[in-house]
KOLKOL-851482 format. One record per residue: residue in three letters; x, y, z of N, C-alpha, C in turn. Coordinates in nm, 4 decimals, padded with zeros to 6 digits. Layout:
BEGIN
- ALA:X:Y:Z:X:Y:Z:X:Y:Z;
...
END
This chain:
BEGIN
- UNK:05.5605:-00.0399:07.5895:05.4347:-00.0241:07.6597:05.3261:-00.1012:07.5844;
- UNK:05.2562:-00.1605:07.6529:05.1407:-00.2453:07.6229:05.0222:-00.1517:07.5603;
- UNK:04.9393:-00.1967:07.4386:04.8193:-00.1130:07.3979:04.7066:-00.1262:07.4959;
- UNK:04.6150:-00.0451:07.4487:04.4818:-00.0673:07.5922:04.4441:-00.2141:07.5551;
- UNK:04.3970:-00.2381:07.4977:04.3698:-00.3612:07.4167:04.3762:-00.4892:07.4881;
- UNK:04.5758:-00.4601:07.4491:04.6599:-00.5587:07.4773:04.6743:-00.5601:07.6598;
- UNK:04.6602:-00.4737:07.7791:04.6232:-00.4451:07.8990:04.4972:-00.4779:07.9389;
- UNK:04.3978:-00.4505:07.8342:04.2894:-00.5225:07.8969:04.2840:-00.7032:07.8723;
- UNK:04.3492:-00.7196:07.7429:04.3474:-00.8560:07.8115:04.4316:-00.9089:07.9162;
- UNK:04.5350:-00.8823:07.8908:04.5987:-00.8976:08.0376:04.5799:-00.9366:08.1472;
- UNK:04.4551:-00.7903:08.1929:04.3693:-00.7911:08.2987:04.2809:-00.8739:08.2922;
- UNK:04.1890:-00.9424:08.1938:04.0847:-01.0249:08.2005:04.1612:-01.1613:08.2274;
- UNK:04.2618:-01.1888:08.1249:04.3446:-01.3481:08.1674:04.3696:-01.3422:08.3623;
- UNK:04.4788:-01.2346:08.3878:04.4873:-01.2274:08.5403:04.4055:-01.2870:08.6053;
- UNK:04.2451:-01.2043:08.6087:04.1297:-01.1868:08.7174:04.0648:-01.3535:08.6749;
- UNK:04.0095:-01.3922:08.5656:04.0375:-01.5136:08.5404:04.0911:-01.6570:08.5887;
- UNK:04.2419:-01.6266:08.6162:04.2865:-01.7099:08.7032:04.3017:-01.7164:08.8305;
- UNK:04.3047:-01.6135:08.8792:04.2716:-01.5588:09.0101:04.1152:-01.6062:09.0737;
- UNK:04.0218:-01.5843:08.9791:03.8971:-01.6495:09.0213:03.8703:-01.7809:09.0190;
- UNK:03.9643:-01.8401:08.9650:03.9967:-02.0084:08.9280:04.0478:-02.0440:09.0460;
- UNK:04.1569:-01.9543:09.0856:04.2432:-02.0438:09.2099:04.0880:-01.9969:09.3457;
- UNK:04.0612:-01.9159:09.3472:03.9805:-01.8869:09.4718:03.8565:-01.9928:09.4869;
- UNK:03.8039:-02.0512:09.3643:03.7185:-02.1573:09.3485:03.7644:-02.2459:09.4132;
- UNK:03.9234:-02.2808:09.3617:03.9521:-02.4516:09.3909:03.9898:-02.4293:09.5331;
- UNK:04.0321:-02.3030:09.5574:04.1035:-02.2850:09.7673:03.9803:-02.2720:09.8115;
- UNK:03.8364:-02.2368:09.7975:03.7279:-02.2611:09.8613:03.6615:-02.3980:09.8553;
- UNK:03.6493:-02.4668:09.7345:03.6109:-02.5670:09.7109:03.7414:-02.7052:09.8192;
- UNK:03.8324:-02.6637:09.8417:03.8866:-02.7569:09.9163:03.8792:-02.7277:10.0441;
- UNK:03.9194:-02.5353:10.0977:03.9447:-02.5637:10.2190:03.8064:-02.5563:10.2884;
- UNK:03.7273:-02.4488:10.2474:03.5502:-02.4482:10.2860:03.4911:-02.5680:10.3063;
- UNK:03.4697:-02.6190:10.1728:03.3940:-02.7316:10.1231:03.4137:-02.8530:10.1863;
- UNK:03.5551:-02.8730:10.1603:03.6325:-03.0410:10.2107:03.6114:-03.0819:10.0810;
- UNK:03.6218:-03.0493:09.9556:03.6472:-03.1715:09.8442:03.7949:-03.1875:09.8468;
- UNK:03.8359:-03.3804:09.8218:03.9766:-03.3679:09.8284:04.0374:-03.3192:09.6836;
- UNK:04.1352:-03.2703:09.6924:04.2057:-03.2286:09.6023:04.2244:-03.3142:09.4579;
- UNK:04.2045:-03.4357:09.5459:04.2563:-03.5219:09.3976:04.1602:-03.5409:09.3047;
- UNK:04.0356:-03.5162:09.3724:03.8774:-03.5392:09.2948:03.8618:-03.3776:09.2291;
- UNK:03.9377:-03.2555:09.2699:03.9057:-03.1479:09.1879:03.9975:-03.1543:09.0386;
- UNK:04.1694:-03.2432:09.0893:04.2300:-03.2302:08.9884:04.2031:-03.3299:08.8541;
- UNK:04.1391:-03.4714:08.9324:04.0614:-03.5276:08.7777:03.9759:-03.4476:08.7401;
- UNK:03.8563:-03.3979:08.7930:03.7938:-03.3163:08.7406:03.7894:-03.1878:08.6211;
- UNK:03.9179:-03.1466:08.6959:03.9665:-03.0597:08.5686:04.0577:-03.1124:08.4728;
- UNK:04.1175:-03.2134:08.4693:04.1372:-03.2682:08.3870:04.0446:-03.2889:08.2814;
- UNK:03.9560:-03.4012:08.3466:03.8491:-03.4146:08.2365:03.7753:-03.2703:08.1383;
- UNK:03.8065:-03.1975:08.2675:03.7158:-03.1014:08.1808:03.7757:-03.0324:08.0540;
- UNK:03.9180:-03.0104:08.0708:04.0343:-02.9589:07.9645:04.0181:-03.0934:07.8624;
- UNK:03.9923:-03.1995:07.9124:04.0076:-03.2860:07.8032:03.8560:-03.2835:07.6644;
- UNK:03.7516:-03.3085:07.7499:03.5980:-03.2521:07.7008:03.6251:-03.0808:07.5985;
- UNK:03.6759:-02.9821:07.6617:03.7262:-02.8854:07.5823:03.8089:-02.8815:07.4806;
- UNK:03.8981:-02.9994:07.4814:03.9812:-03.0179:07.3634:03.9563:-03.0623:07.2191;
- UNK:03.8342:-03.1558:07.3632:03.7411:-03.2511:07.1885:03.6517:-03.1876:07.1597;
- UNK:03.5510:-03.1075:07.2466:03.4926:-02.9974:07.1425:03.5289:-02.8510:07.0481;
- UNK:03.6587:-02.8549:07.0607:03.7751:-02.7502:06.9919:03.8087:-02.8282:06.8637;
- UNK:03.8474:-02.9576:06.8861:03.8914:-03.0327:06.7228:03.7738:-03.0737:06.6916;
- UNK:03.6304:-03.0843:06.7468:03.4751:-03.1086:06.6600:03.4918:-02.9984:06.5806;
- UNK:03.4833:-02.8835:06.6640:03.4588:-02.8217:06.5656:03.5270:-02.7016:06.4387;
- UNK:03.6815:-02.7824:06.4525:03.7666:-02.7816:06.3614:03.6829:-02.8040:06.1817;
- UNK:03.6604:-02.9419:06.2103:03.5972:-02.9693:06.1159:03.4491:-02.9090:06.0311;
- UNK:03.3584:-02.8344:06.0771:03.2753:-02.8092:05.9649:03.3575:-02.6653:05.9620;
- UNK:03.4389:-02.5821:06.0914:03.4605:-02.4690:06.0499:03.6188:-02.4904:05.8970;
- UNK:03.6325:-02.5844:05.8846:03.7290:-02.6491:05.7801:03.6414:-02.6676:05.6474;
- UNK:03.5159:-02.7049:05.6519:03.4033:-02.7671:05.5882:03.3889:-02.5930:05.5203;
- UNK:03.3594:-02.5016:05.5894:03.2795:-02.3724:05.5809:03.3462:-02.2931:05.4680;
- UNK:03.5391:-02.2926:05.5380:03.6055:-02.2134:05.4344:03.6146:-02.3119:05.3579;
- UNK:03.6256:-02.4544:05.3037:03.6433:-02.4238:05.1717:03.5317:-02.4532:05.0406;
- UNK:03.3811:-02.4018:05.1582:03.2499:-02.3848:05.0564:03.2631:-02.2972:05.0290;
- UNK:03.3241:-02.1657:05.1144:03.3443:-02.0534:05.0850:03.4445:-02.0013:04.9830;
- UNK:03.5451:-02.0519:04.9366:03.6916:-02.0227:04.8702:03.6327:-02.1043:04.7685;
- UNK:03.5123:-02.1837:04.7461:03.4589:-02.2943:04.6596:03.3915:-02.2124:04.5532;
- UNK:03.3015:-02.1329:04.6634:03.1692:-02.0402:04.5717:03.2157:-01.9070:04.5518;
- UNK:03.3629:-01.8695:04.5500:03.4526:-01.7043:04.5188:03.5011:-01.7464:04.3825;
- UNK:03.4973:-01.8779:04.3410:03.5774:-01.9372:04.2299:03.4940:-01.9212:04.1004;
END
């Protein structure tokens, strides 16, 4: 059995993607954007997220070892 914790995330990832797909099935069938202009789109956007994930790799890399620097 799953902890509450571990169920509530669960539930937040689920509803999450669920609100993702209802965006892109409104945004195509409502809207009329074609599909292929939502899927670069999110592309790009996972890609933009990736590079601000390894930016900021680096000062949080920078941080621990000022920190493990000034315990010494």
């Amino acid at each position: 059995m799953l902890s509450r914790v571990a169920r509530r995330r669960a539930r937040t990832l689920i509803l999450g993607l669920v609100a993702c797909g209802a965006l892109f099935w409104g945004a195509i069938d409502l809207v009329g954007v074609p599909p292929a202009n939502l899927y670069r789109l999110l592309g790009q956007v996972v890609v933009g997220i990736a590079l601000v994930v390894a930016l900021a790799v680096v000062p949080a890399a920078l941080m621990v070892w000022w920190r493990g620097r000034r315990r010494d």
